[in-house]
C-alpha positions as CSV (number, residue, x, y, z in Angstrom):
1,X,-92.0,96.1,-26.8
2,X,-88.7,95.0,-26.0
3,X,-87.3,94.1,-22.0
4,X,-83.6,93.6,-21.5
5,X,-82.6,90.9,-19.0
6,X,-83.7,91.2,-16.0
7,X,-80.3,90.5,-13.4
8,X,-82.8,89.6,-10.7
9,X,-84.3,86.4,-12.3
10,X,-81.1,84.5,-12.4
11,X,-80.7,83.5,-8.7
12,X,-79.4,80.3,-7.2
13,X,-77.5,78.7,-4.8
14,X,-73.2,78.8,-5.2
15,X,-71.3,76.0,-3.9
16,X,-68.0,77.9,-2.8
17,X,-66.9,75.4,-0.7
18,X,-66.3,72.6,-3.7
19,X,-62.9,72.6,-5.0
20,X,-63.9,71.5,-8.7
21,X,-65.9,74.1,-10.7
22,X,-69.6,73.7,-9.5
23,X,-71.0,76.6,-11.9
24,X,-74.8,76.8,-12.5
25,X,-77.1,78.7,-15.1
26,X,-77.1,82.0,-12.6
27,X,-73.5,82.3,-12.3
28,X,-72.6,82.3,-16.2
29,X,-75.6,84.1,-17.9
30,X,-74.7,87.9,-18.9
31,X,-76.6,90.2,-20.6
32,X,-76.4,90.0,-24.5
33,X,-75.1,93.8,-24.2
34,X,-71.5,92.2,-22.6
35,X,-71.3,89.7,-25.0
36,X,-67.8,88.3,-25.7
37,X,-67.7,85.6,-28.2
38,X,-70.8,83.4,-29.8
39,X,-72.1,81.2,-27.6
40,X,-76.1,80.9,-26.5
41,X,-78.7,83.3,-27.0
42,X,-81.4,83.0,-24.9
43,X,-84.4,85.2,-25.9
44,X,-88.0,85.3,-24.1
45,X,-91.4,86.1,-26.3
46,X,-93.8,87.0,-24.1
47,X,-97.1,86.3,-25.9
48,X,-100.5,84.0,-25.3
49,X,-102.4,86.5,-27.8
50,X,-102.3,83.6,-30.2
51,X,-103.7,81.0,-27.3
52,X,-106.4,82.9,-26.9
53,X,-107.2,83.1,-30.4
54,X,-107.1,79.7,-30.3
55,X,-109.7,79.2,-27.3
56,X,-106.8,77.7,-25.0
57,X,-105.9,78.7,-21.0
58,X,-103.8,82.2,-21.2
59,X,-101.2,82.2,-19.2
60,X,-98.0,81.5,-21.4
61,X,-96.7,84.8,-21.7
62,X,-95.2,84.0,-18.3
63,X,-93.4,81.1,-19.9
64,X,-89.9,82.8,-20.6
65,X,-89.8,84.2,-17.3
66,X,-90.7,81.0,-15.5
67,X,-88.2,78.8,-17.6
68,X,-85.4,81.6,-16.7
69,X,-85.9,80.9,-12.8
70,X,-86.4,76.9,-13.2
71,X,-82.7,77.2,-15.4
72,X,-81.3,79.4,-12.8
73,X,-80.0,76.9,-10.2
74,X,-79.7,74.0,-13.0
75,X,-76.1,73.2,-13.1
76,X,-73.9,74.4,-16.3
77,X,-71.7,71.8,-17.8
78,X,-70.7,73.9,-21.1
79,X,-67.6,75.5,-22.2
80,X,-69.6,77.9,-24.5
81,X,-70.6,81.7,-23.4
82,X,-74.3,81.8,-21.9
83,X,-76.4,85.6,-22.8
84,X,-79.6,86.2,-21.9
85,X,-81.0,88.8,-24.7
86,X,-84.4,89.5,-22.9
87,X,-88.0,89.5,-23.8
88,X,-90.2,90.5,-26.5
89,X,-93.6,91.4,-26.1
90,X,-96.8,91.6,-28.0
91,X,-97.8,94.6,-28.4
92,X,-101.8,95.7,-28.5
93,X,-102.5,91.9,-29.2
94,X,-100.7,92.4,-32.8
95,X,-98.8,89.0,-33.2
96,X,-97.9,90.2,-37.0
97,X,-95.5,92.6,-35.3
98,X,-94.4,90.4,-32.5
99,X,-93.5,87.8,-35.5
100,X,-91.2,90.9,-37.7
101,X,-90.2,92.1,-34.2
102,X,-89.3,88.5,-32.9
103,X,-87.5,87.6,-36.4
104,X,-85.5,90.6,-36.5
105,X,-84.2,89.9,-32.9
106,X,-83.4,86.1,-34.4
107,X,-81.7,87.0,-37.3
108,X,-79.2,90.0,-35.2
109,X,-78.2,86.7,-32.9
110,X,-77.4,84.1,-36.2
111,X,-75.6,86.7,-37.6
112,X,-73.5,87.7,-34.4
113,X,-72.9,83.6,-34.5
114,X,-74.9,82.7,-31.8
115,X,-77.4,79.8,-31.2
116,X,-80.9,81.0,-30.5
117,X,-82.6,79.3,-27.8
118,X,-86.0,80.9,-27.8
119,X,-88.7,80.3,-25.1
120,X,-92.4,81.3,-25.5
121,X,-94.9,82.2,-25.3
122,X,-97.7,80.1,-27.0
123,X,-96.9,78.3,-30.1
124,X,-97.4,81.6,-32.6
125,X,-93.9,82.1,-31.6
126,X,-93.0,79.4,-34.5
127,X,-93.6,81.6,-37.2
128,X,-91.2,84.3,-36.1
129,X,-88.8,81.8,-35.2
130,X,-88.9,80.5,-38.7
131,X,-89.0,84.3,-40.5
132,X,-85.8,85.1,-38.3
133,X,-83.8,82.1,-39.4
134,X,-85.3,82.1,-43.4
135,X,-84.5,85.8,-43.2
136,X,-80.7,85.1,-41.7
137,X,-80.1,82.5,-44.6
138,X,-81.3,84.3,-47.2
139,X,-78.7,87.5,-46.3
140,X,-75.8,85.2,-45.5
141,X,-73.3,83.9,-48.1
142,X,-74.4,80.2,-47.0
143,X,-75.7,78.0,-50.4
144,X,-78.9,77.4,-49.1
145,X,-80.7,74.3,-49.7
146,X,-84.0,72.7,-48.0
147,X,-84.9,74.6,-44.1
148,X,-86.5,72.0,-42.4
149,X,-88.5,72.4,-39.6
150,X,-88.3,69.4,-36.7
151,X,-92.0,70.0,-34.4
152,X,-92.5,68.0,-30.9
153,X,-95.8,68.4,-30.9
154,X,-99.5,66.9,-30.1
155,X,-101.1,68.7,-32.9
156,X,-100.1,69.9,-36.4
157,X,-100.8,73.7,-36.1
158,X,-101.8,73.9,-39.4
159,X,-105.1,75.2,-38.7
160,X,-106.9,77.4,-41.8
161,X,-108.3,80.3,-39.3
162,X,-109.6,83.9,-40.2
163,X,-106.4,85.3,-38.3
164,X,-103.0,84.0,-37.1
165,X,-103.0,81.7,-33.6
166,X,-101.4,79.5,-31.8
167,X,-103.1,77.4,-34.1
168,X,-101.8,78.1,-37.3
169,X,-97.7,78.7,-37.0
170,X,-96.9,76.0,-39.8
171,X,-99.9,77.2,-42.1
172,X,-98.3,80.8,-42.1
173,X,-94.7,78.9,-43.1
174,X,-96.1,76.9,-45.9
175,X,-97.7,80.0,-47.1
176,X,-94.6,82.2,-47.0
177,X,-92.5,79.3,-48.6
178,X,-95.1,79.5,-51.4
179,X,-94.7,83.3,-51.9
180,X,-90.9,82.6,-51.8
181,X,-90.7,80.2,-54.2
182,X,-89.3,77.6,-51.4
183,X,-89.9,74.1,-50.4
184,X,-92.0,73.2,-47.2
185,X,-90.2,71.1,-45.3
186,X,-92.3,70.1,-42.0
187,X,-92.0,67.2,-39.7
188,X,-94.0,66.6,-36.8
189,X,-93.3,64.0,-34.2
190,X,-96.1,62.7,-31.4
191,X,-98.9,64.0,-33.2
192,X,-101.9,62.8,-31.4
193,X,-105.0,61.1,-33.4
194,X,-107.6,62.7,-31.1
195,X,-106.3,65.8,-31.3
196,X,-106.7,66.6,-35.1
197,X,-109.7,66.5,-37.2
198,X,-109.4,64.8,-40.7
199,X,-109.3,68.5,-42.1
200,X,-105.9,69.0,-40.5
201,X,-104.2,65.2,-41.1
202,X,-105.8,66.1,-44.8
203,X,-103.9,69.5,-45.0
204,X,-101.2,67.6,-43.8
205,X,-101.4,65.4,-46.3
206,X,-101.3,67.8,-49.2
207,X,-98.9,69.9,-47.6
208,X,-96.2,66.7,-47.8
209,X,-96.2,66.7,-43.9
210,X,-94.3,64.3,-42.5
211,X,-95.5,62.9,-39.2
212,X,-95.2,60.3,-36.4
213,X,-98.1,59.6,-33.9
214,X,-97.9,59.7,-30.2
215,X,-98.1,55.6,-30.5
216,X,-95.8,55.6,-32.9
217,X,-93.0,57.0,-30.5
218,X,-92.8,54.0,-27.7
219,X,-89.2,52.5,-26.4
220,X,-89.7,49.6,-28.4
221,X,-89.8,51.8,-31.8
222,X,-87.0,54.4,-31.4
223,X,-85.0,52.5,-34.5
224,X,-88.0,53.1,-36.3
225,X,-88.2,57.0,-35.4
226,X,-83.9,57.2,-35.8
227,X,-85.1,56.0,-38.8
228,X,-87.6,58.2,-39.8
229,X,-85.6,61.2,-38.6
230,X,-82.4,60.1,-41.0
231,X,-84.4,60.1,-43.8
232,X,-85.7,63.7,-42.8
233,X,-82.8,65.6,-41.8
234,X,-80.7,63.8,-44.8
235,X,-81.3,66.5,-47.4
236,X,-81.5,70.0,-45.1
237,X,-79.0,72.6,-45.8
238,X,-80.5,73.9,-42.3
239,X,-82.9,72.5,-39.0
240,X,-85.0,74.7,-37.1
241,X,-86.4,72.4,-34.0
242,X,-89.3,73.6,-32.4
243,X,-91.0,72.0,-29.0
244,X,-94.4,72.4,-27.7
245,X,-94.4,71.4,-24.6
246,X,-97.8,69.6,-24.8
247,X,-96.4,66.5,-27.1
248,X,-95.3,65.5,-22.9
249,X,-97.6,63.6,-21.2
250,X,-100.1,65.6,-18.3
251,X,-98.6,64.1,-15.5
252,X,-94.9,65.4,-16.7
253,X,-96.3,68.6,-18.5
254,X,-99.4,69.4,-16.6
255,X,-98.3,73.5,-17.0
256,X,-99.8,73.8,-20.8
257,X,-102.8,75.1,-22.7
258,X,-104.3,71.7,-23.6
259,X,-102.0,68.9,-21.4
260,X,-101.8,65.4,-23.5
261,X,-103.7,63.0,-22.6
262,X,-101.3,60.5,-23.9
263,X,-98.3,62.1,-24.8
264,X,-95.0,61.0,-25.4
265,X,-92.6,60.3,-22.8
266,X,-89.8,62.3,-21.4
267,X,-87.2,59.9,-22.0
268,X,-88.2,59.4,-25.5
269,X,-88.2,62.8,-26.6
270,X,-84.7,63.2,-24.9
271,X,-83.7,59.9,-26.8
272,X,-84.9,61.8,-30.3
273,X,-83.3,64.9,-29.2
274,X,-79.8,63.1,-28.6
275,X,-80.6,61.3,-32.7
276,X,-81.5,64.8,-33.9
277,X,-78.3,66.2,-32.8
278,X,-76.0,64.1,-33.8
279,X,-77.7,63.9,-37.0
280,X,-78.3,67.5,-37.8
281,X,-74.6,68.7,-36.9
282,X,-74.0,72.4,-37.0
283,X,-77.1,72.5,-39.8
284,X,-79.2,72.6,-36.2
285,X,-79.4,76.6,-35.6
286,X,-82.0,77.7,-34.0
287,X,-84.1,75.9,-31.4
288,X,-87.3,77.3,-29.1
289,X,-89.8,75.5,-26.9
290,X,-93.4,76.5,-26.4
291,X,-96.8,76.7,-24.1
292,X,-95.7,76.3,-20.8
293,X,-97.9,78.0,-18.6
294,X,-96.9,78.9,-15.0
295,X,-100.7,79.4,-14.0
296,X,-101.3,75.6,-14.9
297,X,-98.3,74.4,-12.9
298,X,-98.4,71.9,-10.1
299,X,-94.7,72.5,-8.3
300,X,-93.3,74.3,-11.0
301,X,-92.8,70.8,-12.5
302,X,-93.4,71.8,-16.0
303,X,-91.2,74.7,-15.9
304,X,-88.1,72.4,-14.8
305,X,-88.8,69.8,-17.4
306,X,-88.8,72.8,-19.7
307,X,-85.7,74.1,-18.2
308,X,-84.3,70.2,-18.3
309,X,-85.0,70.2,-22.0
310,X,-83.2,73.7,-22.3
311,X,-80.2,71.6,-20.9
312,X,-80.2,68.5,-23.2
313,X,-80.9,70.6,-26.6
314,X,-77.7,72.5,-25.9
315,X,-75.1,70.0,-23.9
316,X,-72.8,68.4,-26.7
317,X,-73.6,65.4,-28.9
């Protein structure tokens, strides 16, 4: 099922008293429907079918929703057109539809020129976040090379399971990019030791993963990571960068299925993000973050530090 933006979710305060522009978040979103010009494309998939699959705490088809009020009063420092292109929801628990349904919606924003920022929704939502970019490049007229995939994550999701989860986004990739005839081109970043078993750092291995732990991401290593991420992003023709929101530490992200208990920090991940950009260029073109979930939130903290890294992935180099 489809919802169109909902008017009454972007609220905030207006400062009409400052004489320099003081916009935020609710006074320059407009419905995809008045769009006028590329610009961002925010889409909500409303789905925890997948976390529950996947024996985590339902709740994150609440996510988009819950992001959309902490952006609201967040103050807007772009020059670039802001649409809200509402929800999409799964259906009669059928995440193979909400993937085609949630790809299709993807691939109409890339090809009206806009950047997708999509927010979920449990990690399933990777899949069709993938299939609607692969799907865009392989109609466009663009020579298309290597589609990497960039994952802030605690765990690997590339869990072998007897139906599709939150659990197994990046197994369902590698699969399709085997029927296509494509390369698999998967890096994780704050993967956490305790939080895979050797089956999954094995199917990693074979896959040609390419990972960092959680204690491999500290201040003291970011040349390391720049590094690291250089020698990734190098050869894509295209970057899709994906978040789950549990890679950040409990006491930052307590508002998630499984909260870290490690975790990488905020500033670090904002510190990779900033590399990424400015690294990836205009080959970054779609971006979504995952797993928040409102019902786990102390203060609605998790839902601005998602709304926060909303901000940072879009703001200019």
């Amino acid at each position: 099922m489809f919802e169109p933006m909902k008017q009454d979710i972007w609220q905030g305060r207006v400062d009409s008293f400052e004489e320099q522009p003081a916009l935020r978040w609710h006074q320059v979103v407009r419905s995809i429907e008045q769009q006028d010009g590329s610009g961002i494309a925010i889409l909500g998939v409303c789905s925890d079918e997948g976390v529950h699959r996947n024996q985590g705490r339902i709740g994150a088809r609440l996510g988009p929703n819950a992001i959309r009020h902490a952006l609201s009063p967040q103050a807007w420092h772009l020059d670039r057109p802001l649409y809200d292109a509402g929800n999409v929801h799964c259906d009669d628990n059928n995440l193979a539809k909400l993937s085609l349904d949630q790809a299709e919606h993807i691939e109409r924003l890339l090809e009206q020129g806009h950047f997708p920022l999509i927010l979920g929704g449990g990690h399933e939502i990777a899949y069709g976040s993938y299939l609607g970019l692969s799907n865009y490049l392989a109609n466009s007229t663009q020579n298309v090379g290597p589609i990497g995939i960039l994952n802030f994550d605690a765990h690997f999701d590339l869990r072998h399971d007897s139906q599709p989860s939150s659990g197994t986004p990046f197994l369902q990739v590698a699969e399709h990019c085997q029927a296509q005839g494509q390369a698999f081109y998967y890096g994780c970043l704050g993967i956490s030791e305790t939080a895979n078993t050797n089956a999954l750092f094995h199917r990693a291995d074979q896959l040609g993963v390419q990972y960092l732990l959680d204690e491999q991401l500290n201040d003291w290593q970011l040349s390391e990571a720049f590094d690291w991420l250089e020698r990734f992003i190098a050869p894509l023709s295209a970057l899709y960068l994906t978040i789950d929101l549990d890679v950040l530490p409990a006491a930052t992200m307590p508002g998630v299925s499984a909260p870290a208990a490690r975790g990488v920090p905020l500033a670090t991940v904002e510190a990779l993000l900033v590399r990424i950009k400015t690294l990836a260029g205009e080959r970054l073109k779609l971006a979504d973050l995952a797993e928040l979930n409102p019902n786990q939130d102390i203060d609605h903290r998790s839902a601005k530090v998602a709304a926060r890294l909303c901000h940072q992935i879009i703001k200019p180099r």
